[in-house]
N, C-alpha and C positions, 0 to 999 in steps of 0.2 A: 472306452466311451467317456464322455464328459459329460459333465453335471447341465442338464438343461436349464437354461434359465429364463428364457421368451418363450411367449405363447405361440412365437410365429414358428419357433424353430423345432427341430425334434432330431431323432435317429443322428448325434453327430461320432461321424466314425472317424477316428485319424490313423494317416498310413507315413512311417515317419522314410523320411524323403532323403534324410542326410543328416549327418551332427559332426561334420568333421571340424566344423569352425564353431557355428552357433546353430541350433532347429530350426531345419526345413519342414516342414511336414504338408500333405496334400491331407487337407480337410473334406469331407463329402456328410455331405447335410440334407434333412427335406424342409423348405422353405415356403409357410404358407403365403399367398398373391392376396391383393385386398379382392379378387372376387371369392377367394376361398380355398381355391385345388392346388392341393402342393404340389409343389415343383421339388425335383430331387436338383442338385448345386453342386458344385464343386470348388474349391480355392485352394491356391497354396497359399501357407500363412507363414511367414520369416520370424523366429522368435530370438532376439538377443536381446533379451532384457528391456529394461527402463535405463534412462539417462540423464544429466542436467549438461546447463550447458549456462552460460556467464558472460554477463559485458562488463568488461570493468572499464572507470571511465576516472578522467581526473577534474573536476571544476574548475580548478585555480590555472591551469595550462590548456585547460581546454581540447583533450586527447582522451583516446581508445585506446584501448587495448587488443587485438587480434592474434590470429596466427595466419602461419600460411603453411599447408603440407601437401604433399602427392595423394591425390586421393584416384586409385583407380578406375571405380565406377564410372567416376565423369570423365576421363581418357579413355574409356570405351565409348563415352555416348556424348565425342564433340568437340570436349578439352583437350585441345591441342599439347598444352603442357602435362595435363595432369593436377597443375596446383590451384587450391581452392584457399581463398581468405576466410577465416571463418571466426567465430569467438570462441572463446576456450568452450572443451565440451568433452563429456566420458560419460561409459556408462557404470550403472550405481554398484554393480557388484554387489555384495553383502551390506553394503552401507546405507544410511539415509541421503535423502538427495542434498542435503545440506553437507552431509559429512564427505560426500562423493567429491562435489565441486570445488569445495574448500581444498582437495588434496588435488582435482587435477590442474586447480590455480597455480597452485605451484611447482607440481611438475610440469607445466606445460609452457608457464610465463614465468615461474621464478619470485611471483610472488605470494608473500604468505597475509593471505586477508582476515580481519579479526571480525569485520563484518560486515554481512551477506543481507541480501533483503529479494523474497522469491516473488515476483509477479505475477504466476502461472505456470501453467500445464498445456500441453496440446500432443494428440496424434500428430505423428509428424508424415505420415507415409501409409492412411488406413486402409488402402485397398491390399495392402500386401503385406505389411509391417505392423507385429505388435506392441512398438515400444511408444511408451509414454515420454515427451520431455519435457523435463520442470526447468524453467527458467528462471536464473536470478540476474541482479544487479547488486553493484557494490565499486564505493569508491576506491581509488589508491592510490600513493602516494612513493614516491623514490624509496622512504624508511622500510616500505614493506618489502622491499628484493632481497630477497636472501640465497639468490642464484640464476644461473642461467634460464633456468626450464627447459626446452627443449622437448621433453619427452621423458620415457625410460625407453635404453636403448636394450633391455629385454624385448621389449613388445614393438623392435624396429621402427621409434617413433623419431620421424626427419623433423622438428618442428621448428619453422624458422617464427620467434617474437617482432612482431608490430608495434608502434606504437607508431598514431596516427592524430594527426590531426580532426575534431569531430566531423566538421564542413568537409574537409576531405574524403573520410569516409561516406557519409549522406552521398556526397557525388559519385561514390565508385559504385552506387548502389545505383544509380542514373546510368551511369558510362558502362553499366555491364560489368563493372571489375569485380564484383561484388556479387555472387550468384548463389550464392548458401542459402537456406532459407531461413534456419534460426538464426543469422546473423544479420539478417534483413528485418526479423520481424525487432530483434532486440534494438538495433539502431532506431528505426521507427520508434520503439515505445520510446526512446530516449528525447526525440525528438517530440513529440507529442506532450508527453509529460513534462520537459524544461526539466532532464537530469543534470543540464552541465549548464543551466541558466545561474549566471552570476547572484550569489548571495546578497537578499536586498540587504538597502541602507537602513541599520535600524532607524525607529521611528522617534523624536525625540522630544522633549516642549521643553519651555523655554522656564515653568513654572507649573508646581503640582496641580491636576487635575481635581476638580471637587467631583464625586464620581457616589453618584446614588448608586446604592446596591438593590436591585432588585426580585424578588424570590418569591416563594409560596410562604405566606402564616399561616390564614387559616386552611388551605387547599390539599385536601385529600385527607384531611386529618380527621370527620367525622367534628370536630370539637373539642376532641382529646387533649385538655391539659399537656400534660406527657409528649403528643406529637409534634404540640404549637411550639411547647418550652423547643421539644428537638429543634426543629425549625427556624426558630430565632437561633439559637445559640450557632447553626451553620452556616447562616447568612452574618455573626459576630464572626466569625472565622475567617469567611471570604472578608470580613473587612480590615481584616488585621493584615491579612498576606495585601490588601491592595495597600495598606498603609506601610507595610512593608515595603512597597514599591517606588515608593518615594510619593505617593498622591495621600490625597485626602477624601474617606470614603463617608457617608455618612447613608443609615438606613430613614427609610420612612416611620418605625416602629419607633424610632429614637425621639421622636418628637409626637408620634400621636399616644405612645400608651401611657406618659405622663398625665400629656393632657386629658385624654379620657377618665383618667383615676381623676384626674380633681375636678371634672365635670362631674363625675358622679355617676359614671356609664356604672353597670350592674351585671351585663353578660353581655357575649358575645353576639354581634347583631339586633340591638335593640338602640332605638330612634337618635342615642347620645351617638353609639359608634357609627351608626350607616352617618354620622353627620359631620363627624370628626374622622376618623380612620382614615379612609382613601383619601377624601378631601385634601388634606395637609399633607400629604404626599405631594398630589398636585400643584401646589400653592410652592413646596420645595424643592418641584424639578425647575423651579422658574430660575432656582438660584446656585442650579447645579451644571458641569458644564458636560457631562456625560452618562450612559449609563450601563453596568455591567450588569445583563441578567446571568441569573444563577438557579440553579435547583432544578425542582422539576414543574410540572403545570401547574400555572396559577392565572387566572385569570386576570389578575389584579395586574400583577407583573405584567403582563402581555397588554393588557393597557397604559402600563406608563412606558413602556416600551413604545408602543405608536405612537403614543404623545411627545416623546421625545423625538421619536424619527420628522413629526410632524414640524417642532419647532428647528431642525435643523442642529439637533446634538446628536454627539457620536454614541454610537450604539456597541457597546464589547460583549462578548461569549465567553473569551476565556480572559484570567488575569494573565496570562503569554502573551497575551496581545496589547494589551496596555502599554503606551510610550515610555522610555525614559526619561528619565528627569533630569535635565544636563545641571551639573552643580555649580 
């Protein structure tokens, strides 16, 4: 008996069915109905494991990766031939799905990938079928072939390698050539998401950008000394890496807490600073030509943020996104 784990379900008994390949087993259950009276149930449940399975894909040529094998199931139920196009794919054995996939890349294609990037999970077949598949992507390139692939011909594997054009594939997935489902779904996400969309043009200016940095001082700090110092001193940092960049970054603090000292301000929010502080901020987004926020919430920042979107200057998130600076 198995460990219950729904309220709905109870008494599950199993009667094992076969294990000459992988677990058959006939499962019999009592299953409560949403009016309440259980129903006694019956299922056979196919257990072979968990599995991943892999698109690999090239950008720069604009191609897939596939296989093509005899797959019997579907020669009983239609496939005239018997062969199915499909993406690399095994199941995990003792492995992680990451360590799985990586080894049936290249026995399967030949090639050996340094790196994987997993999208998901899905039941693949839940009315009858245990197994989990975790799906990955990952680019490749000629340097990575370190063999045929094929298979291992221990485990009688016919496996003839693909490589396809993307649009070509997409269509065979139209035309019916294409009838796998995790090789359906992965084509899809490639498509959806622009995996083999041409690298853009980076972004460039002709002359350094004057680029307000903007952050939290006093915000979320209570008035802590100690938090404020923090504060500024991360927002001098982001402005060194943007100066770094080839731009020219300049904060608002850089020109109001001078001023406030030789006006005579006293503490923090009293009639010198509410007049001076933000003010000159404002007065030097007029003379700046974008703005990078940073940190975390700040009210203040999130105002010269709109004000800037309002005048028509550009707004950055990350210093990764800042242009470069043609020399």
């Amino acid at each position: 008996m198995t460990e219950q784990r729904n309220a709905r379900v109870r008494n599950v008994r199993e009667e094992l069915l076969s294990d000459n390949w992988y677990v058959l087993k006939k499962v019999t259950f009592d299953y409560r109905k949403d009016n309440g009276i259980w129903e006694t149930q019956s299922r056979e449940v196919y257990d072979r494991g968990n599995g991943a399975t892999i698109l690999l894909y090239n950008r720069e040529k604009q191609t897939v990766v596939l296989t093509r094998q005899f797959r019997m199931p579907t020669y009983k139920n239609g496939n005239e031939t018997g062969m199915l196009i499909e993406t690399c794919a095994g199941l995990l054995d003792s492995d992680t799905p990451e360590a799985s996939i990586r080894r049936e890349t290249e026995e399967e294609t030949g090639y050996r990938i340094d790196k994987v990037r997993k999208i998901g999970e899905a039941y693949m077949s839940p009315g009858s079928v245990t197994e989990i598949l975790h799906f990955f992507t990952a680019e490749y390139d000629s340097g990575m072939n370190v063999g045929q692939g094929g298979g291992l011909e221990e485990e009688q594997e016919n496996i003839e390698v693909l490589e396809l054009p993307f649009r070509q594939a997409l269509n065979m997935v139209d035309t019916g050539e294409i009838k796998d489902a995790k090789t359906i779904l992965l084509l899809q996400y490639a498509q959806i998401h622009g995996l083999l969309a041409p690298e853009p043009e980076p972004v460039t200016e002709s002359k350094p950008l004057h680029i307000l940095i903007a952050g939290p001082y006093r915000s979320g700090t209570g008035d802590d000394p100690g938090k404020i110092e923090r504060n500024l001193r991360y927002m001098n940092e982001i402005a060194l890496q943007v100066y770094e960049a080839g731009h020219m970054p300049v904060l608002g603090e850089w020109y109001a807490l001078p001023l406030l000292a030789t006006a005579g301000s006293r503490r923090l929010g009293d009639e010198i600073f509410d007049r001076i502080f933000h003010p000159s901020s404002v007065r030097l987004l007029e003379h700046c030509d974008a703005v990078l926020r940073v940190g975390g919430p700040s009210k203040g920042a999130d105002e010269m943020v709109d004000a800037a979107r309002r005048k028509g200057k550009r707004i950055f998130e990350r210093i990764a996104d800042l242009p470069a600076v043609r020399s």
